[in-house]
Each structure stands twice: as C-alpha cells, then as structure tokens.
TORKOL-4160 file (C-alpha; in steps of 0.2 Angstrom, whole numbers, padded with zeros to 4 digits, m for minus):
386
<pt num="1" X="0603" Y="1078" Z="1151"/>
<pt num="2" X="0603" Y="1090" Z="1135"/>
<pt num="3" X="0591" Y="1077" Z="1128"/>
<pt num="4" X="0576" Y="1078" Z="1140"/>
<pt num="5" X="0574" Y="1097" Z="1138"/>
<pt num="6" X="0574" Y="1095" Z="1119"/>
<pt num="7" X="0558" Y="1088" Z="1116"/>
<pt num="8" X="0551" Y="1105" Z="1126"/>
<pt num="9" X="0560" Y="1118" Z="1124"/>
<pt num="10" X="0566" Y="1116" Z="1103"/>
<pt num="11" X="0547" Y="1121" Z="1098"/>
<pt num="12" X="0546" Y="1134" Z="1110"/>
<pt num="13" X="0564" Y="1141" Z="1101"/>
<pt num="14" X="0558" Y="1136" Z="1083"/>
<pt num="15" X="0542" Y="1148" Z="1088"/>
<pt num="16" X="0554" Y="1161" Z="1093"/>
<pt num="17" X="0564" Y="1159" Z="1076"/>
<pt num="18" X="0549" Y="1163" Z="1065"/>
<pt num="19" X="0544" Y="1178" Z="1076"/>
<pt num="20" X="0561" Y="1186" Z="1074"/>
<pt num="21" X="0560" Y="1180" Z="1056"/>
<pt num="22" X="0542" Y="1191" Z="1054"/>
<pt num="23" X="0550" Y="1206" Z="1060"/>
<pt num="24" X="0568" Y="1210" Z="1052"/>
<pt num="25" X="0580" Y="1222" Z="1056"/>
<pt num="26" X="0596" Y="1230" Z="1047"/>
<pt num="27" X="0612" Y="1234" Z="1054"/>
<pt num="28" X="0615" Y="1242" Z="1072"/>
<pt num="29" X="0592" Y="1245" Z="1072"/>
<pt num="30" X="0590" Y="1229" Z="1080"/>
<pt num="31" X="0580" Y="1237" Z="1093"/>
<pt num="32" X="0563" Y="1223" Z="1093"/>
<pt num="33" X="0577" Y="1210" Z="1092"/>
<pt num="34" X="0589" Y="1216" Z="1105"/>
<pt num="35" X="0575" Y="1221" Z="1118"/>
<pt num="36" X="0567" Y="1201" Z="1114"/>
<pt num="37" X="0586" Y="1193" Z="1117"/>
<pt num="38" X="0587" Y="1203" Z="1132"/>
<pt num="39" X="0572" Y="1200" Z="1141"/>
<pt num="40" X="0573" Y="1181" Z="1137"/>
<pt num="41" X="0589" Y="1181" Z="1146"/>
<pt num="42" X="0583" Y="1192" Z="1159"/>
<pt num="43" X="0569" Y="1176" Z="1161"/>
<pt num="44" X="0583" Y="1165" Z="1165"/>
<pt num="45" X="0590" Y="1174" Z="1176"/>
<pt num="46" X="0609" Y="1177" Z="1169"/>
<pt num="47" X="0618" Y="1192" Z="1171"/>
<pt num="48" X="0612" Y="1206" Z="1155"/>
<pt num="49" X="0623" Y="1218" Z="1149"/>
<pt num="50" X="0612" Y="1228" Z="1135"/>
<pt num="51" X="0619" Y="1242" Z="1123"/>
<pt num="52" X="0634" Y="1234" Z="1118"/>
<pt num="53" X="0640" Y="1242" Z="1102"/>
<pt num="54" X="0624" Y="1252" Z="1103"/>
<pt num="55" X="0610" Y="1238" Z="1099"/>
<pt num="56" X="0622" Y="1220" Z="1106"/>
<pt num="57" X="0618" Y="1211" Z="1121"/>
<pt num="58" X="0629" Y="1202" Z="1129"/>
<pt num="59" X="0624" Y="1188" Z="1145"/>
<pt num="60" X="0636" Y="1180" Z="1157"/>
<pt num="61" X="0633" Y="1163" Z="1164"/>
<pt num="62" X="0646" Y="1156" Z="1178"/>
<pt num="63" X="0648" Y="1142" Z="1188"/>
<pt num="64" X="0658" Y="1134" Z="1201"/>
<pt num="65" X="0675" Y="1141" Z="1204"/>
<pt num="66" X="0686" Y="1140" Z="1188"/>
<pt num="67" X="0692" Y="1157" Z="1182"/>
<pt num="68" X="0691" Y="1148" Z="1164"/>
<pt num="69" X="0678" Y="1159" Z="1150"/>
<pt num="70" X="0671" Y="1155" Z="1133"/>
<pt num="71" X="0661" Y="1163" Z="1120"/>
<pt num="72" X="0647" Y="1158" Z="1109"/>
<pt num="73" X="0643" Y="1171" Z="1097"/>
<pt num="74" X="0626" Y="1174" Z="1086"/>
<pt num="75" X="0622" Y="1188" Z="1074"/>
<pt num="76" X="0605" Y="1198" Z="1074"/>
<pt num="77" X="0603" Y="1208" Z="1059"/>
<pt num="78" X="0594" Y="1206" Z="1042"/>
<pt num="79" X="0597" Y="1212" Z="1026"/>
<pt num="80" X="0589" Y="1225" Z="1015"/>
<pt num="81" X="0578" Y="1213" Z="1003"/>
<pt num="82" X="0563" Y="1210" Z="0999"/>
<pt num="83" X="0557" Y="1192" Z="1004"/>
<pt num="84" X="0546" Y="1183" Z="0992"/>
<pt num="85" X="0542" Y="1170" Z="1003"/>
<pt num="86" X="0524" Y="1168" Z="1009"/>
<pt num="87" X="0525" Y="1157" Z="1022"/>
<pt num="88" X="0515" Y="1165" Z="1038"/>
<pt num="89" X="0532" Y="1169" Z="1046"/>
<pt num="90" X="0536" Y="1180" Z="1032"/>
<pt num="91" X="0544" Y="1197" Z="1034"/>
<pt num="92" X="0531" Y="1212" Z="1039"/>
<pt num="93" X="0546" Y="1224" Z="1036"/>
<pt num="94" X="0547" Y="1228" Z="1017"/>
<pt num="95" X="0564" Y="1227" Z="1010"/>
<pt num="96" X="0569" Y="1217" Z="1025"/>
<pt num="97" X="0572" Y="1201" Z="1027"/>
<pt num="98" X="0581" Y="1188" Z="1038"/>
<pt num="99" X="0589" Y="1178" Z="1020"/>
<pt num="100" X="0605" Y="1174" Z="1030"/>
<pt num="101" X="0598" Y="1162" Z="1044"/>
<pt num="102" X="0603" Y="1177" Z="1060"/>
<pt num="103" X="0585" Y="1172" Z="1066"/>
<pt num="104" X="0592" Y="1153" Z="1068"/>
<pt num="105" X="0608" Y="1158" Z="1076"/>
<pt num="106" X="0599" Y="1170" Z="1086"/>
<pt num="107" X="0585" Y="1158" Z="1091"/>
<pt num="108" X="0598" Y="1142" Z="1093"/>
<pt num="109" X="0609" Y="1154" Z="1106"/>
<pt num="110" X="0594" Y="1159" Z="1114"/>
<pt num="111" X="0590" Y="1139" Z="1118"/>
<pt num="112" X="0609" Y="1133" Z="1123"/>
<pt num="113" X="0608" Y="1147" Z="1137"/>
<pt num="114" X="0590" Y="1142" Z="1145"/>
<pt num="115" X="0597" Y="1123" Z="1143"/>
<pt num="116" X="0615" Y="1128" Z="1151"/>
<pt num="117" X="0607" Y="1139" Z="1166"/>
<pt num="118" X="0595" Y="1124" Z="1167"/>
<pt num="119" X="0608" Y="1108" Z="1169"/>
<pt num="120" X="0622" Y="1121" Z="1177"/>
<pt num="121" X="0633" Y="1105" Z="1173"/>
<pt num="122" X="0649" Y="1115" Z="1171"/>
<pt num="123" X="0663" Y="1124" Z="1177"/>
<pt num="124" X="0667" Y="1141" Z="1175"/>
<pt num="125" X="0660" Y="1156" Z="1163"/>
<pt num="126" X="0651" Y="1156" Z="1146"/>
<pt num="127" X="0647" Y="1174" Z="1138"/>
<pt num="128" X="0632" Y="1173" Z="1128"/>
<pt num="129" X="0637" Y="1185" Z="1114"/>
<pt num="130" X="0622" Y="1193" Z="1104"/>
<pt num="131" X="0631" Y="1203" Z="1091"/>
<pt num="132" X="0621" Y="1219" Z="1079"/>
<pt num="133" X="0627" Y="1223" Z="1063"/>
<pt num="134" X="0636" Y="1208" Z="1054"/>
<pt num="135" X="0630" Y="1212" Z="1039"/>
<pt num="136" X="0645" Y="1223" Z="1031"/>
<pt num="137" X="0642" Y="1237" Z="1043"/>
<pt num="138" X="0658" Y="1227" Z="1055"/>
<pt num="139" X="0648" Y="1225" Z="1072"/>
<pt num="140" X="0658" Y="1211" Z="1077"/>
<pt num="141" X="0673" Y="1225" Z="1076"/>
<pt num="142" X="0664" Y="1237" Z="1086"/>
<pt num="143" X="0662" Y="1225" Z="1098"/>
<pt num="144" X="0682" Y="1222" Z="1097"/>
<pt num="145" X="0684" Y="1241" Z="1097"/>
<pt num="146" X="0675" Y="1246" Z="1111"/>
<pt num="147" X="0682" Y="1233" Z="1123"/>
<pt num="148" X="0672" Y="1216" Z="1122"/>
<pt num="149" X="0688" Y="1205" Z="1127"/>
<pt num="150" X="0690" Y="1218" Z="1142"/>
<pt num="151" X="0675" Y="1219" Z="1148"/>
<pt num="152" X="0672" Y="1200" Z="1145"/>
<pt num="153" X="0686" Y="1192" Z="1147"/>
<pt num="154" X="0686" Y="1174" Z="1138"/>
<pt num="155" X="0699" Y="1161" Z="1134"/>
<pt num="156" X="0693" Y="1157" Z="1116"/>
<pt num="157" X="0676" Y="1162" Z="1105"/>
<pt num="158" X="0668" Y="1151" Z="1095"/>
<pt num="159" X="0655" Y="1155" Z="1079"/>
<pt num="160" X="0641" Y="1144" Z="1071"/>
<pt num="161" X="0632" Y="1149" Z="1053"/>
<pt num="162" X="0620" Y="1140" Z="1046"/>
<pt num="163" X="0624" Y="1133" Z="1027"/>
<pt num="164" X="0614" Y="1126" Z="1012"/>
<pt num="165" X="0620" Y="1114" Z="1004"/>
<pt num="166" X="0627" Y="1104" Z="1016"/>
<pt num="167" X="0617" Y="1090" Z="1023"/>
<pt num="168" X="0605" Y="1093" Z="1036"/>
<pt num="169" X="0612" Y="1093" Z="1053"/>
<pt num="170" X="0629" Y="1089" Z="1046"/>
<pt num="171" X="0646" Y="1101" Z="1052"/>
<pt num="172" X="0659" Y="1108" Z="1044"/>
<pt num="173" X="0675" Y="1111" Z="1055"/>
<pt num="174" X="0692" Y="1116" Z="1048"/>
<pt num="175" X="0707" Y="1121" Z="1053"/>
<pt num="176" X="0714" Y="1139" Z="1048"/>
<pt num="177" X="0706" Y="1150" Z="1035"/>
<pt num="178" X="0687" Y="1147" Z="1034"/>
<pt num="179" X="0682" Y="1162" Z="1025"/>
<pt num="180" X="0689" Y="1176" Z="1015"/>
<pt num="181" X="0695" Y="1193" Z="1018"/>
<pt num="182" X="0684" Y="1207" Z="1009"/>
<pt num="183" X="0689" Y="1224" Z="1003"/>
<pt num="184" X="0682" Y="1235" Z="0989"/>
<pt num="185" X="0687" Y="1248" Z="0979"/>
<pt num="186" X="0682" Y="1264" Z="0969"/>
<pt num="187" X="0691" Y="1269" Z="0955"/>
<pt num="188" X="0686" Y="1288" Z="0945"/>
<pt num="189" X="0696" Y="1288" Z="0929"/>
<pt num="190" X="0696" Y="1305" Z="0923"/>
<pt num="191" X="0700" Y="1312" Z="0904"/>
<pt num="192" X="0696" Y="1324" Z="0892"/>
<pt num="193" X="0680" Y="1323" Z="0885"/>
<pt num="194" X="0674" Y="1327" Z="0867"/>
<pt num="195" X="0666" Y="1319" Z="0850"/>
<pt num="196" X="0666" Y="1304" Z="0848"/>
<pt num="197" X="0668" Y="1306" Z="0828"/>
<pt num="198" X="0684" Y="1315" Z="0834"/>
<pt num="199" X="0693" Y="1302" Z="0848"/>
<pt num="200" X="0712" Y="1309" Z="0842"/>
<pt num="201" X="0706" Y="1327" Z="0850"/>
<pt num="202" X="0699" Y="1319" Z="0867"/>
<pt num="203" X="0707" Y="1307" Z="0881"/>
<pt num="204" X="0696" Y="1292" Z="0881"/>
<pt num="205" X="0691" Y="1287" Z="0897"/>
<pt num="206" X="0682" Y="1271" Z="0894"/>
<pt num="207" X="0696" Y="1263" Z="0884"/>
<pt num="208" X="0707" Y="1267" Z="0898"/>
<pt num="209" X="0694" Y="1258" Z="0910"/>
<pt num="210" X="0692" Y="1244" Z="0899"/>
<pt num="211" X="0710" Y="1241" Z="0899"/>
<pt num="212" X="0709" Y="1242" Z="0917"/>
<pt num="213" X="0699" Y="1229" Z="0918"/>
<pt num="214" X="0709" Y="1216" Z="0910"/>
<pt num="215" X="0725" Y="1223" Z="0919"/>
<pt num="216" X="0718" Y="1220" Z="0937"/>
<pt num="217" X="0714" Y="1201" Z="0931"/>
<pt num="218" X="0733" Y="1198" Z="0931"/>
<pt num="219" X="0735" Y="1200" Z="0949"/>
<pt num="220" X="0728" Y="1185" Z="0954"/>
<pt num="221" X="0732" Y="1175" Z="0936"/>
<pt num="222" X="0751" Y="1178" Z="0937"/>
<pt num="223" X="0755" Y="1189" Z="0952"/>
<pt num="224" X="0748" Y="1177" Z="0963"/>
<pt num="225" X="0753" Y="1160" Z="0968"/>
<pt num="226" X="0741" Y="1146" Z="0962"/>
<pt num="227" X="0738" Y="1137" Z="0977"/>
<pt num="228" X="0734" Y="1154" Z="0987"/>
<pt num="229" X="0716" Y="1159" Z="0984"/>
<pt num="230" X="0712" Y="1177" Z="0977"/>
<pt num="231" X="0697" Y="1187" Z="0968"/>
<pt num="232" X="0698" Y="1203" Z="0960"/>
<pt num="233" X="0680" Y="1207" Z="0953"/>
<pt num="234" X="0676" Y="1222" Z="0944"/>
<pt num="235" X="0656" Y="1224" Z="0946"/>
<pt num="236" X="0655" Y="1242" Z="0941"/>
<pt num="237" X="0659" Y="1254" Z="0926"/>
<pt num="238" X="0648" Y="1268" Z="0923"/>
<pt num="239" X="0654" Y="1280" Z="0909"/>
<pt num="240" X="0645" Y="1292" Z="0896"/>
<pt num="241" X="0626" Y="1296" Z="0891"/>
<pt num="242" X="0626" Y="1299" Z="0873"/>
<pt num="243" X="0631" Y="1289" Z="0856"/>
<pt num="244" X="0642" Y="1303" Z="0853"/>
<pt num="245" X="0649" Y="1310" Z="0868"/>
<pt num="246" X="0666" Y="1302" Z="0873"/>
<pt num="247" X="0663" Y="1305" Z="0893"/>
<pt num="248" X="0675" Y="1316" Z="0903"/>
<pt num="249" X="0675" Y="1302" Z="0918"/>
<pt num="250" X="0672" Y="1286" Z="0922"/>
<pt num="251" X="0670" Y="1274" Z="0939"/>
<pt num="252" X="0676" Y="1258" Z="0942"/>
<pt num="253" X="0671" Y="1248" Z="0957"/>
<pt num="254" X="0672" Y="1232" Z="0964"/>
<pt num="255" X="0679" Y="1218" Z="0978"/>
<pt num="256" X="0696" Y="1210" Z="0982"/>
<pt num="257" X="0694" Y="1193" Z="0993"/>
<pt num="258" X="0709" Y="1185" Z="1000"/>
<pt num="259" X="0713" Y="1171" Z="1014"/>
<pt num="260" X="0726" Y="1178" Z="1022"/>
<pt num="261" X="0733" Y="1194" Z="1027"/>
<pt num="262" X="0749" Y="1194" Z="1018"/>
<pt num="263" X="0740" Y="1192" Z="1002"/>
<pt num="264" X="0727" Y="1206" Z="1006"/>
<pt num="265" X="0741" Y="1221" Z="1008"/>
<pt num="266" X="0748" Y="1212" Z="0991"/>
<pt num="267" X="0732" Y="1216" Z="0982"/>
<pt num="268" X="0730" Y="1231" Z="0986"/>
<pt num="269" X="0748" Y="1236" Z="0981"/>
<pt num="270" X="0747" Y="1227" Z="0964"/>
<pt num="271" X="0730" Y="1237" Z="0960"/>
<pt num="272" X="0738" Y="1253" Z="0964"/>
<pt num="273" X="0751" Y="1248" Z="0954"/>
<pt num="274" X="0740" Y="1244" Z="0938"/>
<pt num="275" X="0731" Y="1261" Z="0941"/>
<pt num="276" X="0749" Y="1268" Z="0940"/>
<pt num="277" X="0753" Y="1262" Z="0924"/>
<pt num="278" X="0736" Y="1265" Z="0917"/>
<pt num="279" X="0737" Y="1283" Z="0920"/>
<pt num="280" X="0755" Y="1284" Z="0912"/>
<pt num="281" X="0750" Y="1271" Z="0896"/>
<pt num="282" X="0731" Y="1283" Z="0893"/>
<pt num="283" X="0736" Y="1298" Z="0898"/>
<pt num="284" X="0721" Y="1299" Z="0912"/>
<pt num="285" X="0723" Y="1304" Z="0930"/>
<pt num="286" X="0715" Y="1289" Z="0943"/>
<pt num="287" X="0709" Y="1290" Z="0959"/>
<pt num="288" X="0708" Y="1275" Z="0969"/>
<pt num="289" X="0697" Y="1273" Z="0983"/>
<pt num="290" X="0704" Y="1256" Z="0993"/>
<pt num="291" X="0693" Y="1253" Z="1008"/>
<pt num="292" X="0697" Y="1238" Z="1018"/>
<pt num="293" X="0683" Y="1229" Z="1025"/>
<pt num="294" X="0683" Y="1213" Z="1035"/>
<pt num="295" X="0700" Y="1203" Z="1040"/>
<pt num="296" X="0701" Y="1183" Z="1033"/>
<pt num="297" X="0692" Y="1172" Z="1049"/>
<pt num="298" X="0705" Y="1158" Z="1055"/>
<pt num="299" X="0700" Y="1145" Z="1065"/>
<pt num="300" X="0714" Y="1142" Z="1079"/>
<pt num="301" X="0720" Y="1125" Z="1081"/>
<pt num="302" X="0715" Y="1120" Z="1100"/>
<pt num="303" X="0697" Y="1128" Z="1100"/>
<pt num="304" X="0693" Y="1118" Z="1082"/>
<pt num="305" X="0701" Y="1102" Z="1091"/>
<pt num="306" X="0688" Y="1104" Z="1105"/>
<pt num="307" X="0673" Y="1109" Z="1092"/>
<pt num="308" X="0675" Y="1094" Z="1080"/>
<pt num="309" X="0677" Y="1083" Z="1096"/>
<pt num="310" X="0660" Y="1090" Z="1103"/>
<pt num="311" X="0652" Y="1090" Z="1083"/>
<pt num="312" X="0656" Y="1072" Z="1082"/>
<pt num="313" X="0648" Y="1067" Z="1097"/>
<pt num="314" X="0633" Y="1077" Z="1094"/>
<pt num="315" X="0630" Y="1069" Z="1078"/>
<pt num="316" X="0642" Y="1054" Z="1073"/>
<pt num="317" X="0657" Y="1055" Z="1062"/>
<pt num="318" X="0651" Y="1054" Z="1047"/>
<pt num="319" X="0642" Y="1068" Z="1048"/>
<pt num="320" X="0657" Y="1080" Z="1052"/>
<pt num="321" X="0668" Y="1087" Z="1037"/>
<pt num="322" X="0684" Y="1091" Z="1040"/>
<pt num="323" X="0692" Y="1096" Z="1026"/>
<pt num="324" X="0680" Y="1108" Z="1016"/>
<pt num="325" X="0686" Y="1123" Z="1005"/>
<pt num="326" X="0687" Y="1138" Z="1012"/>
<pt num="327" X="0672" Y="1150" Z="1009"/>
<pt num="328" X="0677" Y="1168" Z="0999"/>
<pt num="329" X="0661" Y="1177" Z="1007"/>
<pt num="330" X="0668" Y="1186" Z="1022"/>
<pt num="331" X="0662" Y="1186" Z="1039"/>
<pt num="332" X="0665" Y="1199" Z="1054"/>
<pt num="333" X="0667" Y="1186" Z="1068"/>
<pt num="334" X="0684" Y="1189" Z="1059"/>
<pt num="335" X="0689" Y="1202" Z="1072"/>
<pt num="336" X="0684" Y="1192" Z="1088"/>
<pt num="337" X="0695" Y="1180" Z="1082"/>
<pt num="338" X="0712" Y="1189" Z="1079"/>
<pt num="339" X="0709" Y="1194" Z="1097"/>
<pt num="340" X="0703" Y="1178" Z="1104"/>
<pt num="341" X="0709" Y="1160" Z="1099"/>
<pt num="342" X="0693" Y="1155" Z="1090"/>
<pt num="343" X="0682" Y="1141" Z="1078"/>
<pt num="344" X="0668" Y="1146" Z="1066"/>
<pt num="345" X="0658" Y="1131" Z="1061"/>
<pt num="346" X="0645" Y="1126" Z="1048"/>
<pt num="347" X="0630" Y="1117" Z="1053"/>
<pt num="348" X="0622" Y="1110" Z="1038"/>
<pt num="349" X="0603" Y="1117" Z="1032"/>
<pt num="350" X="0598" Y="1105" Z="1019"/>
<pt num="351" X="0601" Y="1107" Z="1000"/>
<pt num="352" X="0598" Y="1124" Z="0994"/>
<pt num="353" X="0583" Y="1117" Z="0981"/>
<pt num="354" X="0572" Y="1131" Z="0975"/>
<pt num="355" X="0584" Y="1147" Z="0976"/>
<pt num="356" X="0585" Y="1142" Z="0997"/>
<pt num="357" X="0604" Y="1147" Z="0998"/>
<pt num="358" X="0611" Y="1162" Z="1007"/>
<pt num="359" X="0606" Y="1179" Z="1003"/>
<pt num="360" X="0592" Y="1173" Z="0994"/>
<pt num="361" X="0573" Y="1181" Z="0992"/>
<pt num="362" X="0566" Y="1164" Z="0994"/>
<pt num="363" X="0577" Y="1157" Z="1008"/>
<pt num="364" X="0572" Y="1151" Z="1027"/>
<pt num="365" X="0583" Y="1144" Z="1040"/>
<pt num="366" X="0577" Y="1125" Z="1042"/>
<pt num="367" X="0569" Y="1123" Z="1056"/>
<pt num="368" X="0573" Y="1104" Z="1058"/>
<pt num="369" X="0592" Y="1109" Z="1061"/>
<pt num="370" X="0587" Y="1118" Z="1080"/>
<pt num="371" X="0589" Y="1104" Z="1090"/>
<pt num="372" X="0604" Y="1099" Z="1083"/>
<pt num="373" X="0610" Y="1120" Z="1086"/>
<pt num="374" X="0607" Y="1119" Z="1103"/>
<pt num="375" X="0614" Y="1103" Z="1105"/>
<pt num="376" X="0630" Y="1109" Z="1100"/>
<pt num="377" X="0633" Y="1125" Z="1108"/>
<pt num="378" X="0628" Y="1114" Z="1126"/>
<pt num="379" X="0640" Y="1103" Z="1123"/>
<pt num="380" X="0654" Y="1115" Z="1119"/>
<pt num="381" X="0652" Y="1123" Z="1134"/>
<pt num="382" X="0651" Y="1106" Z="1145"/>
<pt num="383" X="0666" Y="1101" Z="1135"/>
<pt num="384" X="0679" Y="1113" Z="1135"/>
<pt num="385" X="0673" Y="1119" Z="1155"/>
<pt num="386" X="0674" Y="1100" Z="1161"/>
C-alpha cells in the first residue's frame, strides 16, 4: 500500500526537492536536472528515453497485458530571478530561481514512479513525462511537435501545479478551461518628428499611442461578451528623449489572454482593426507584431471525472474544489492536451503569506504537500488502469 512506503520514501523526495531547488535551470538548459531525473529512473529500473525535445526525459512503466497508456506530466525549468530567500536550499545559480514550484512537480513525479514500480498494482502503461522549457519558451509544444503521442502513445495526460492560496493539500479540478490562452504584441508607431513648440509641423506619435491605448481597451469592454473572459494589457510605451523633441516613433507592447480559441482569433482581429483606424484617424503608419503564444488548457470531461474521483479519495471531499475560476496565466501543457484528452489539477500549497505566491522572489514549494503529490499521481494511475 501507497501508505507504507510514504513514511520512507517522502523525506527521501523532500531531500531531492531542495537539491533541485539549489541548482536552477532556465528553459531547454536543464542539463544537472535532466541527467538527475534520468538516472533516478534509471535506479528503478524503467524504460529511459533522454533528449526528448533536447533536455526532456520521458520513462515508461508497463504492466500486465492491457494496451491501455497514461501520462503524468511534470515541468523542470526555473525562472530568470533572483531568489531572496536564504533558507540553506537557496538558489546557487544567480538570477535563477525555482519561484514556480517545477522542483515539487519534478520531485512528487519522481516519488509516484518509485512507488508505482514498487507496488506494480496496475494494468497497463503509464509514461513518466519530464518536460524542459515550460516557462514561455513552449516545451510542452516541442514535445507535441516532434512526435510525443507517436512515440508514446497514451489514452489521456494528465498535469498537477502546485498553487498558493489554496489550502494545504486541498485540489482544485474543473471541467473545461483551466487556464488562459496568452499572446503578445508589438506595435511601432511611426510619425514625423519635430518641435515640440511646433506639434501643427510634426505627426505626434505619442498622441496616436495614447489613443491606442484607450481604443484596445474597447475589445474586451464592448466587443466582447461579458460572460466570456478577456485581457488586453498594454505594459509598454517607449517614445521620445527630450522635453522638446516630439519623437519620430514609438512602441507599444503587451499581452492578450483569452479561454478559448474562438475568442483568441477575435482579438487579434479587433486589435489589427483598432491599429487600422489609428493609422487613418493620426495620420501615422503602424506595424503590428502579433505572436501567438500558448493555446487556452481545457480539461476534457472523462479524464477530470477520473481525477476528482481519485482527488477525493486521497484527501476527502471537502478538500476538493470543483468549481473554481479559471486562471488567466497560461500554461503549455496546453498542447499535450489538444492532442490528448486531458486534466490539469491544482494541489493546494498553503496561503501565500509573506509574498510566497508564484513567481515570487521569496516563494518555496511547501514541502508538507509531497506526500499528498505522490499520493495522487499513484492513485491516478491505479485508478484509471484498474
């Protein structure tokens, strides 16, 4: 029983959080991290694929004779901040810093495969999915891209982040949208420069930004419907040097968050339409740099079924949300789960006091909710390869 290797092997994993936690790593240079999940399932004897999207690894598991396959996914890399913790598990890497709990996810995977290959109490394959990069540089999509579901085939995925704010050891698990698309944007507005005593001889770009501003806000205020979520944000505008120049160019940029697809084509459709009508109203000529970055996450009905049924039991009903809001942060697991029915959950690290919330200088994943991790992703497995 899961519960008799607890006592054991959640120090052991809590040991292995820290270590992980003292040596960061960004985006698709998880070398230390990749080669240490590796060889930790090499130790256990499952089948190691390294190399996936250039620094993933990827472990297979199967037992007994059913062709049925699962996925349970955790995320390796760090950010680029500096961690003013001072706890002896502190980053040694400077500007690096795990401030998003991947050393948990990492750590709790790492512990559901040792207790999986250790009670072999279920039937058929579970792929132990170690993915780089999550961190807005989309390894979850180059996971997709270069043929994760071929090469692994599975039945359905299923994600777990940690998340402050939520009671310790509690679960969130919702149907549908979970959290938001993300794109960004990069607008150059360019004018005619001149003096600034003399603004009837010049084209003013900054007027024409500042209008910009305002118009973008109507997309989501009366282009969109209220019940349907959507952020525009402008968190750029750099124009001008001197009290007397008016500037020849200015640049706009920002973010778009959406949850759900239809809604992400309309935004970038009305923005290129209130750039449109910016350049005709100011007389100015706009570029805009739309990028589309990560897809909205939807959690499929049967696999959130079988994860709220498996969340329940691991830590009683009243402990498992059902019906929270949708998050607008973005998450890449997004693309595993247009592939692959999926479920993304939330496991509850405690309340956030003293800045402890994601992306935080001064946040640590909560070593308290381990157990409870690894609990979790056993039972998944046991439960939907009965």
């Amino acid at each position: 029983m899961i519960n008799e290797l607890l006592p054991t092997l959640t120090p052991k994993i809590a040991a292995l959080r820290r270590d992980i936690h003292a040596h960061p790593e960004l985006a698709f240079d998880e070398k230390r991290t990749s080669e240490k999940v590796a060889a930790y399932l090499d130790g256990l004897g499952l089948e190691v694929h390294r190399g996936v999207a250039r620094t993933g690894v990827v472990a297979k598991l199967s037992l007994g004779a059913s062709p049925r396959a699962i996925g349970l996914r955790a995320e390796m890399d760090a950010l680029p901040l500096a961690e003013l913790n001072t706890f002896p598990h502190h980053s040694t890497h400077e500007g690096k810093m795990h401030a998003c709990g991947h050393d948990g996810h990492t750590a709790m995977l790492l512990g559901a495969a040792e207790a999986l290959s250790t009670l072999r109490n279920f039937d058929g394959t579970v792929y132990f999915i170690f993915q780089p990069a999550e961190e807005h540089a989309g390894g979850g999509r180059v996971m997709v891209e270069e043929g994760l579901f071929e090469r692994f085939p599975m039945d359905r995925v299923f994600g777990l982040h940690n998340w402050p704010g939520m009671p310790v050891g509690s679960f969130g698990v919702t149907e549908g949208p979970v959290m938001a698309g993300t794109d960004s944007f990069e607008i150059i507005i360019t004018g005619r420069g001149g003096h600034a005593a003399m603004p009837h001889q010049a084209v003013d770009v900054v007027l024409a930004g500042s209008a910009l501003v305002q118009a973008v806000q109507s997309l989501v205020s009366r282009d969109t419907d209220p019940l349907a979520a959507a952020v525009v944000s402008v968190t750029r505008f750099h124009a001008g040097h001197a009290d007397n120049i008016l500037p020849e160019t200015a640049m706009l940029g920002g973010t778009v968050r959406t949850l759900n697809g239809e809604l992400q084509d309309a935004m970038e459709a009305g923005l290129r339409r209130v750039c449109a009508g910016i350049e005709a109203t100011y007389r100015v000529s706009i570029d805009l740099r739309y990028e589309r970055g990560y897809p909205p996450t939807t959690n499929a009905s049967e696999p959130t079924f079988i994860a709220r049924e498996v969340a329940r039991e691991v830590v009683g009903d009243a402990k498992v949300l059902t019906h929270l809001p949708p998050s607008m942060g973005a998450e890449d697991f997004a693309y595993m789960a247009r592939v692959v029915p999926a479920c993304y959950v939330w496991l509850g690290n405690g309340p956030g006091e003293g800045g402890c919330m994601l992306h935080s200088p001064h946040y640590d994943f909560n070593d308290e909710i381990i157990a409870t991790g690894i609990r979790y992703w056993v039972r998944l497995a046991q439960r939907a390869l009965a």
